[in-house]
N, C-alpha and C positions, 0 to 999 in steps of 0.2 A: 541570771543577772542580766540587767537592761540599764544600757545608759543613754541619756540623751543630752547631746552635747556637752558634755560637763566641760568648765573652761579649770584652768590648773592658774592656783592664784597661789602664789609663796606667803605665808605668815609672816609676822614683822617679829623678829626677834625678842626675846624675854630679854636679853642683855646684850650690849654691844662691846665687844672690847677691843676691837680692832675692825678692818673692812676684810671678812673672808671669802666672800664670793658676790659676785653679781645680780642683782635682783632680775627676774624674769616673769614673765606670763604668758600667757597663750590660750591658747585652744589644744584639747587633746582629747582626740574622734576615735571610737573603740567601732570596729568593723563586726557584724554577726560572732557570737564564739569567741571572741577576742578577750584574751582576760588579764593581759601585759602589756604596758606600754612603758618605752623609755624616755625618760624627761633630764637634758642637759644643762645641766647649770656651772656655768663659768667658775673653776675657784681661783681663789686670786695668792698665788703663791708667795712665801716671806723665807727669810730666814732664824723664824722665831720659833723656837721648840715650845710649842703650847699644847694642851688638854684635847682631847678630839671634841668638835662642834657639830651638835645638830640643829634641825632646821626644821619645818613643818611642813607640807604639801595641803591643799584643802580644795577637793572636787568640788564645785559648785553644779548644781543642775543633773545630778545624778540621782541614780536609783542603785543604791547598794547599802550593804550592812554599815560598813564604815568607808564615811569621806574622808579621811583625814589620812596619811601617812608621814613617814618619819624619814629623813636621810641625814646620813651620819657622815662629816669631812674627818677623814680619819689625819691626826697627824706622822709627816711623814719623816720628819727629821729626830735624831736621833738624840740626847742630852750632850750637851758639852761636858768633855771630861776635865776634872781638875779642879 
């Protein structure tokens, strides 16, 4: 695997039903051998007990099988009882 600069661009969401996290981009530089990188993205916490959301990642300027990955906001709150 060889990459060349690929910049980390976030996908625009299929549906919006709230603001979950922070939009971001950058640059993300994979060194010789290198076959993991961590990319932070701000989630923006509620008190709403919802469905868990994912979101797209999509390497631009790469050389690999698949540009594209998936990350999942899991939700963390529990259902109101009653």
């Amino acid at each position: 695997m060889f990459l060349l600069t690929p910049r980390l661009l976030p996908s625009p969401p299929i549906y919006k039903l709230d603001d979950t996290y922070t939009a971001t981009n950058g640059t993300v530089t994979f060194a010789p051998g290198e076959t993991t990188k961590t990319i932070t993205v701000q989630v923006l916490g509620d008190t709403i007990d919802e469905f868990d959301e994912s979101f797209f990642f999509n390497l631009n300027n790469a050389t690999i099988i698949t540009n594209q990955a998936i990350a999942t906001i899991l939700d963390n709150l529990a259902p109101a009882l009653g």
